[in-house]
C-alpha positions in Angstrom: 159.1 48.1 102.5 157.4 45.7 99.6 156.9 42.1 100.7 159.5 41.7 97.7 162.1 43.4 99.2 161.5 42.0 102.1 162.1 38.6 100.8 165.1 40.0 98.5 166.6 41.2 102.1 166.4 38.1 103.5 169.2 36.8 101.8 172.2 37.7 103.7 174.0 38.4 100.2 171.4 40.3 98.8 171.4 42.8 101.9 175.4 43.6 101.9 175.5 43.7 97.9 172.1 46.6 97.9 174.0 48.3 100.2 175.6 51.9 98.8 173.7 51.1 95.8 173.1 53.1 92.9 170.5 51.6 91.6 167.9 48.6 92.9 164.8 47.2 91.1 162.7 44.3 91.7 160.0 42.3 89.7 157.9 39.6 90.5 157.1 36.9 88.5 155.1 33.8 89.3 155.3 30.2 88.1 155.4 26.4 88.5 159.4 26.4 87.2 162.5 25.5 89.9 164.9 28.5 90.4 167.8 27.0 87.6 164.2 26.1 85.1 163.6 30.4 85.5 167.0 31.6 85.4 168.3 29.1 82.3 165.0 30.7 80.8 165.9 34.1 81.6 168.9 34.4 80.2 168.4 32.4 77.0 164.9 34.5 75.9 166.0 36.3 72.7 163.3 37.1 70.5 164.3 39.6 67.4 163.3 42.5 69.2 165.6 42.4 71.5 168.5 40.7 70.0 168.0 44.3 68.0 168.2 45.8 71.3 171.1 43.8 72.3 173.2 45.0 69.3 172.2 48.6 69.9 173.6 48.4 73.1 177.0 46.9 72.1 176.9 50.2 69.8 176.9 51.8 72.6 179.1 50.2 74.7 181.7 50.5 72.3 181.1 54.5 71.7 181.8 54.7 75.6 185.2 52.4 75.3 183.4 49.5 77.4 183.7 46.2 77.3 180.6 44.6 75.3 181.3 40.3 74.7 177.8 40.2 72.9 178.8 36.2 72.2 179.2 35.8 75.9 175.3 36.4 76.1 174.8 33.5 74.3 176.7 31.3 76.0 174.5 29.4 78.5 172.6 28.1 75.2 175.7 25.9 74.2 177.1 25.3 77.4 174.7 25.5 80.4 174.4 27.2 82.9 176.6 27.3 85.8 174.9 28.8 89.0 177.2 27.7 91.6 180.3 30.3 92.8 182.8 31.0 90.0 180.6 29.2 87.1 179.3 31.4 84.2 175.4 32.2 83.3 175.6 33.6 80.4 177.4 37.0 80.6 177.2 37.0 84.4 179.5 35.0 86.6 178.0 33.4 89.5 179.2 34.6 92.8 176.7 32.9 95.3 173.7 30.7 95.2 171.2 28.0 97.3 169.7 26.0 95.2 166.2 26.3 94.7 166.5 29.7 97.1 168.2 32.6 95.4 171.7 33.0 92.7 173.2 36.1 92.0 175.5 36.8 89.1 177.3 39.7 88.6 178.9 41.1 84.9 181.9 44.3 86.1 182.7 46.8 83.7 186.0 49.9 84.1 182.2 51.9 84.6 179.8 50.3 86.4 178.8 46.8 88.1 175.8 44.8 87.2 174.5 42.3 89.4 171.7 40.3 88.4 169.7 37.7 91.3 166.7 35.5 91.9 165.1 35.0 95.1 162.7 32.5 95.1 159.7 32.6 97.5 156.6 29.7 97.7 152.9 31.6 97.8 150.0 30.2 98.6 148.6 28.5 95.4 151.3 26.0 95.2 153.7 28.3 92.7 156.9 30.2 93.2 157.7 34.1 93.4 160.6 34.8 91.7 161.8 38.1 92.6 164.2 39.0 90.0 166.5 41.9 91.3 169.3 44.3 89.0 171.7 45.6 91.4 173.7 48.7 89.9 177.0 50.1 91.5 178.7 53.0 89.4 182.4 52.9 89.2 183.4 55.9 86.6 181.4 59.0 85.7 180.4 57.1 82.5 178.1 54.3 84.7 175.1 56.8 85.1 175.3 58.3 81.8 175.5 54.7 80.1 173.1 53.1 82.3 170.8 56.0 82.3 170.5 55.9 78.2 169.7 51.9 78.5 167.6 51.9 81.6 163.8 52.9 80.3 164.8 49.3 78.1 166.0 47.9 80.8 162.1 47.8 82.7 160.9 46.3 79.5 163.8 43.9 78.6 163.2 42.5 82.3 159.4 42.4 82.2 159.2 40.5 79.2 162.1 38.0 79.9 160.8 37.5 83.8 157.3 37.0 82.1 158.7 34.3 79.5 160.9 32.5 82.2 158.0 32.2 84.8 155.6 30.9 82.0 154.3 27.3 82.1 
């Protein structure tokens, strides 16, 4: 097991929600933010290219019958972002969170469940990992064919975005 799981498992949460999985990934980023600095940042990176992305998505989405709410991405830039239990981040409702130690959010679909989460961890030069975690749980026949055609974008969209949120 990675030192990054390790950390991601150390969250009580983190452990029962990665269980029966479908799907797990983990990256690490590193930086000088606080845990609601990286996730605000996160979720409001939108460069062209991947707005593009974004709308190619809600194509498909709505080819499967799913729900898309492309506004509800955009969200935490007018209103905030709520990490505690209940509030919204973006398209992903928050269902648990310590501050400046992990949040999870969660978006469910008639197909599948996404869960997004940050763990934070301190390393030795004074910054913080943040191990930034997507969480997959199929529901319907149609959440591996769907996530399947979105997931090689889904490395990139999350490297970039995790690089951009950790950046001074």
């Amino acid at each position: 097991m990675t030192d990054a799981m390790k950390s991601v498992r150390s969250v009580a949460a983190m452990t029962e929600l990665m269980h029966g999985a479908d799907y797990v990934d983990v990256k690490t980023f590193t930086g000088k933010r606080t845990l609601h600095e990286y996730v605000l940042r996160l979720v409001t990176c939108e460069p062209a290219w991947l707005r593009g992305l974004y709308r190619i998505r809600s194509g498909v989405a709505k080819l499967f019958g799913l729900t898309h709410d492309e506004e509800a991405f955009a969200r935490s830039k007018d209103q905030g972002i709520d990490m505690t239990p209940g509030g919204m981040v973006s398209a992903f409702t928050s269902t648990a969170s310590k501050p400046d130690h992990y949040w999870i959010g969660e978006v469910r679909d008639k197909h599948l469940d996404c869960f997004i989460a940050v763990v934070t961890e301190p390393d030795e030069n004074g910054k913080t990992r943040f191990h930034t975690v997507t969480v997959v749980h199929y529901r319907h026949w149609i959440g591996p064919v769907y996530f399947n055609l979105i997931r090689p974008f889904h490395h990139v969209v999350v490297h970039y975005m995790g690089k951009y949120a950790a950046a001074d």
